[in-house]
N, C-alpha and C positions, 0 to 999 in steps of 0.2 A: 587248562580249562579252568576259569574262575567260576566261584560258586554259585552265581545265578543261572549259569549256562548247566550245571550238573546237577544245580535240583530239576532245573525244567526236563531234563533227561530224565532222572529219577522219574517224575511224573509223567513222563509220557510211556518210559514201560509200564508204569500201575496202571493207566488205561490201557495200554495195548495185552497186558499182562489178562486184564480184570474182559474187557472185553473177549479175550480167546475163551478161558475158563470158564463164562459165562455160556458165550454161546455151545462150549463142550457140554457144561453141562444140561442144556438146556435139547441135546441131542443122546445124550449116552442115557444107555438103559439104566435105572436106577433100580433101590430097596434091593441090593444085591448081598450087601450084606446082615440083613436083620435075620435070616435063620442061624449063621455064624455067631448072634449076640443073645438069641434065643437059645442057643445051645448053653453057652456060656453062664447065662441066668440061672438055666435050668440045671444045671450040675454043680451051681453055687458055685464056681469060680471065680465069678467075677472078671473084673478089667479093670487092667491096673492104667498107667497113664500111657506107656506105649500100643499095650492092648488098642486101648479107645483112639487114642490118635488112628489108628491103621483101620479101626473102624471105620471114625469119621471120614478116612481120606478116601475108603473105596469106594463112597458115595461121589459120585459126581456133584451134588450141590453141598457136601459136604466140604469134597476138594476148594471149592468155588469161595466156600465161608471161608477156610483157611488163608486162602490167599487174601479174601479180603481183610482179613484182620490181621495179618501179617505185615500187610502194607502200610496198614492206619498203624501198628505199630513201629517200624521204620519208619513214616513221616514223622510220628512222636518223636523219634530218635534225634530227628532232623533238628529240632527244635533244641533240644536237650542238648546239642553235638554243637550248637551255637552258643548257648547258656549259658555250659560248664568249662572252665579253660585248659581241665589237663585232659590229658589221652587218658588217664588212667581212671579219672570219673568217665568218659566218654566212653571208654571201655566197657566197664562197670555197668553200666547202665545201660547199655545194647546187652549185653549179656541178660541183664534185670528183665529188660524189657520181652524178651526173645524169648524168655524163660516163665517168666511170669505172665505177661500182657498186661491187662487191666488192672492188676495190683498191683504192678510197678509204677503203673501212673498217677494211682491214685496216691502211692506211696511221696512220689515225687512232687506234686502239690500238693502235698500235708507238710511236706519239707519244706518246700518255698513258701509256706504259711509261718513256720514256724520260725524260719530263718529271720523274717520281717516283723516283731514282735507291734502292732502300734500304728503299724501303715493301712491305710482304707484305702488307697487307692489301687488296686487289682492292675492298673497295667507297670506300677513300679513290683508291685511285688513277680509277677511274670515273665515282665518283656524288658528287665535291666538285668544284664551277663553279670556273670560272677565276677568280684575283681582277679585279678593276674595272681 
Protein backbone atom coordinates (compact mmCIF):
# COMPACT_ATOMS: atom_id res chain seq x y z
CA UNK A 1 0.00 0.00 0.00
CA UNK A 2 1.80 3.48 -0.91
CA UNK A 3 1.31 6.36 1.21
CA UNK A 4 -1.39 8.22 -0.30
CA UNK A 5 -3.54 5.19 -0.43
CA UNK A 6 -3.05 4.78 3.65
CA UNK A 7 -3.40 8.26 4.62
CA UNK A 8 -6.79 8.40 2.66
CA UNK A 9 -7.60 5.06 4.79
CA UNK A 10 -6.36 6.82 7.80
CA UNK A 11 -9.02 9.34 7.04
CA UNK A 12 -11.74 7.60 6.22
CA UNK A 13 -11.72 5.65 9.72
CA UNK A 14 -11.60 9.38 11.43
CA UNK A 15 -14.84 10.03 9.75
CA UNK A 16 -16.29 6.72 10.14
CA UNK A 17 -14.63 6.49 13.62
CA UNK A 18 -15.98 10.43 14.53
CA UNK A 19 -19.28 9.75 12.90
CA UNK A 20 -20.16 6.47 15.14
CA UNK A 21 -19.09 8.28 18.42
CA UNK A 22 -20.92 11.19 17.56
CA UNK A 23 -23.94 9.74 16.84
CA UNK A 24 -23.26 7.45 20.27
CA UNK A 25 -23.04 10.16 21.86
CA UNK A 26 -25.60 12.09 20.76
CA UNK A 27 -28.01 8.79 21.99
CA UNK A 28 -26.35 7.57 25.30
CA UNK A 29 -27.54 8.88 28.49
CA UNK A 30 -25.29 11.43 29.74
CA UNK A 31 -23.97 13.50 33.29
CA UNK A 32 -23.55 10.00 34.55
CA UNK A 33 -20.71 10.49 36.05
CA UNK A 34 -20.63 14.17 37.97
CA UNK A 35 -21.98 12.52 41.42
CA UNK A 36 -18.76 10.16 41.13
CA UNK A 37 -16.72 13.76 40.76
CA UNK A 38 -18.75 15.45 43.39
CA UNK A 39 -17.82 13.01 45.64
CA UNK A 40 -14.37 13.19 44.93
CA UNK A 41 -14.43 17.25 45.27
CA UNK A 42 -16.12 16.65 48.29
CA UNK A 43 -13.72 14.60 50.38
CA UNK A 44 -10.77 16.48 48.74
CA UNK A 45 -9.38 13.81 46.89
CA UNK A 46 -9.07 15.10 43.97
CA UNK A 47 -8.35 13.46 40.41
CA UNK A 48 -5.30 12.66 39.42
CA UNK A 49 -4.76 12.32 35.46
CA UNK A 50 -6.02 8.69 35.22
CA UNK A 51 -8.87 9.55 37.73
CA UNK A 52 -10.20 12.45 34.99
CA UNK A 53 -9.43 10.68 31.90
CA UNK A 54 -12.14 7.75 33.08
CA UNK A 55 -14.12 10.66 34.14
CA UNK A 56 -14.12 12.22 30.96
CA UNK A 57 -14.44 8.94 29.02
CA UNK A 58 -17.76 7.78 30.83
CA UNK A 59 -19.43 10.77 29.45
CA UNK A 60 -20.53 9.98 26.18
CA UNK A 61 -19.56 13.56 24.52
CA UNK A 62 -16.76 13.33 26.57
CA UNK A 63 -15.74 9.92 24.87
CA UNK A 64 -16.71 11.85 21.51
CA UNK A 65 -13.99 14.86 22.53
CA UNK A 66 -11.38 12.22 23.02
CA UNK A 67 -11.53 10.76 19.98
CA UNK A 68 -11.68 13.74 18.28
CA UNK A 69 -8.59 15.00 19.59
CA UNK A 70 -6.84 11.98 19.31
CA UNK A 71 -7.25 11.97 15.84
CA UNK A 72 -6.21 15.70 15.21
CA UNK A 73 -3.34 14.37 17.09
CA UNK A 74 -2.41 11.33 14.81
CA UNK A 75 -2.99 13.59 11.69
CA UNK A 76 -0.22 15.86 13.49
CA UNK A 77 1.67 12.80 13.51
CA UNK A 78 1.22 12.34 10.01
CA UNK A 79 2.85 15.36 9.11
CA UNK A 80 5.62 15.00 11.63
CA UNK A 81 6.13 11.09 10.38
CA UNK A 82 6.92 12.98 6.85
CA UNK A 83 9.16 15.90 8.22
CA UNK A 84 11.41 13.87 10.47
CA UNK A 85 13.64 11.16 8.75
CA UNK A 86 14.51 8.71 11.56
CA UNK A 87 12.03 6.28 13.23
CA UNK A 88 13.43 7.24 16.36
CA UNK A 89 12.39 11.11 16.09
CA UNK A 90 9.10 9.50 14.57
CA UNK A 91 8.99 7.53 17.55
CA UNK A 92 9.50 10.19 19.75
CA UNK A 93 7.11 12.29 18.93
CA UNK A 94 4.06 9.96 18.50
CA UNK A 95 4.84 9.07 21.92
CA UNK A 96 5.14 13.25 22.66
CA UNK A 97 2.16 13.73 20.86
CA UNK A 98 -0.09 10.88 22.52
CA UNK A 99 1.27 11.94 25.76
CA UNK A 100 1.11 15.38 25.63
CA UNK A 101 -1.28 16.62 22.80
CA UNK A 102 -1.36 20.35 22.24
CA UNK A 103 2.12 20.85 23.94
CA UNK A 104 3.79 18.63 21.90
CA UNK A 105 2.84 20.65 19.15
CA UNK A 106 3.27 23.64 20.04
CA UNK A 107 6.47 22.27 21.30
CA UNK A 108 7.26 21.30 17.92
CA UNK A 109 6.76 24.51 16.04
CA UNK A 110 8.91 26.51 18.43
CA UNK A 111 11.31 23.87 17.19
CA UNK A 112 10.88 24.43 13.59
CA UNK A 113 11.26 28.18 14.46
CA UNK A 114 14.11 27.78 16.00
CA UNK A 115 15.75 25.48 13.85
CA UNK A 116 15.35 28.22 10.95
CA UNK A 117 16.97 31.19 12.49
CA UNK A 118 16.33 34.31 9.75
CA UNK A 119 13.79 32.63 7.36
CA UNK A 120 10.36 34.64 6.82
CA UNK A 121 9.07 32.54 4.82
CA UNK A 122 6.57 30.02 6.91
CA UNK A 123 6.26 27.37 4.14
CA UNK A 124 10.22 26.65 4.09
CA UNK A 125 10.34 26.63 7.63
CA UNK A 126 7.22 24.03 7.77
CA UNK A 127 6.70 22.17 4.71
CA UNK A 128 10.86 21.39 3.96
CA UNK A 129 11.71 17.60 5.57
CA UNK A 130 14.64 17.42 7.55
CA UNK A 131 17.83 16.44 5.61
CA UNK A 132 18.77 12.51 5.90
Amino acid sequence: MNSRRAIALYFVLVLAAMTWVSWYASTAPTITSLPQFADLVKNKEGINVIKGYITVCSEPWGLATMFDAYFGFLAFWLYVAWRERTVAARAGWLVALLLLGNFAIAAYALLCLRASPGVTDLGKVFFTRKAA
